[in-house]
C-alpha positions in Angstrom: 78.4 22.9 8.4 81.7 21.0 6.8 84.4 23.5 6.1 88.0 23.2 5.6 90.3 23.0 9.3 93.6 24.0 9.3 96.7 25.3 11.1 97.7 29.0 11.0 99.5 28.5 8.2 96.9 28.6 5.4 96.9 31.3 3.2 93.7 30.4 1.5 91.4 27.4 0.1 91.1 28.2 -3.4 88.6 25.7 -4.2 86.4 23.1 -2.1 84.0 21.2 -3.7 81.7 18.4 -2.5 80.0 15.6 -4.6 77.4 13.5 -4.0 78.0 9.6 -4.7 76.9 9.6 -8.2 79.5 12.7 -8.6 77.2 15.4 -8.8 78.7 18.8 -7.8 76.8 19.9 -4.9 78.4 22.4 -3.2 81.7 24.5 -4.2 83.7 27.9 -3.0 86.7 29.3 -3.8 89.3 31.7 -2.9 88.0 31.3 1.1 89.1 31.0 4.1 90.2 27.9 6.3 88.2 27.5 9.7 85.2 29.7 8.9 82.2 27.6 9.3 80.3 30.0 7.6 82.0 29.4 4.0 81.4 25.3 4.1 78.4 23.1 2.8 75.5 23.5 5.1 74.3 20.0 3.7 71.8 21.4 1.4 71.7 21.1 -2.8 69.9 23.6 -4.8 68.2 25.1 -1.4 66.5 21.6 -0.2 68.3 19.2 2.4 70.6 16.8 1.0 70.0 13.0 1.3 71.8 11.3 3.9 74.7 9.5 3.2 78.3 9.7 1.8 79.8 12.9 -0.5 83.7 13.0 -1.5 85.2 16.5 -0.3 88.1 17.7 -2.7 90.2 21.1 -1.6 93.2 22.7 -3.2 94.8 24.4 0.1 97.5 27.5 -0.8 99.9 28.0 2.2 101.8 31.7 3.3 104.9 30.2 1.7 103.4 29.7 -1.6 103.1 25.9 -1.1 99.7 24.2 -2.8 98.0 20.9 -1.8 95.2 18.9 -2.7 93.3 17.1 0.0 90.5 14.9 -0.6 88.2 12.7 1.3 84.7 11.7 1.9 81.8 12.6 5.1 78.8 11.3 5.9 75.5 13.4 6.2 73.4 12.4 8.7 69.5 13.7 8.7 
């Protein structure tokens, strides 16, 4: 699974949401928790396996202090 890693520090991810390249929502949570494997994208669309190759990851991270962040990025499925 690809889930959001973090530090101790992390209050919450209130959104994660993974596209594929032609920027079709695949995969999104909110309001979870940072370093639970179970909460991330198990690589699968609509209950089928997803094709192999590159999605862009977007996350808005809330801290303990109140702090908010946006992190993006891409990852590559491999089949």
């Amino acid at each position: 699974n690809f889930f959001i890693q973090g530090g101790e520090k992390i209050k919450e991810v209130t959104l994660f949401r993974v596209y594929d390249r032609w920027g079709e929502l695949v995969f999104e949570a909110s309001g979870i928790e940072a370093n639970n494997e179970v909460l991330g994208w198990n690589g699968n669309f609509k209950g089928k396996p997803s094709s192999s190759g590159s999605y862009l990851w977007y996350a808005e991270i809330l801290f303990k202090d109140d702090e908010k962040t946006v992190i993006r990025g891409d990852v590559i499925l491999l089949r």
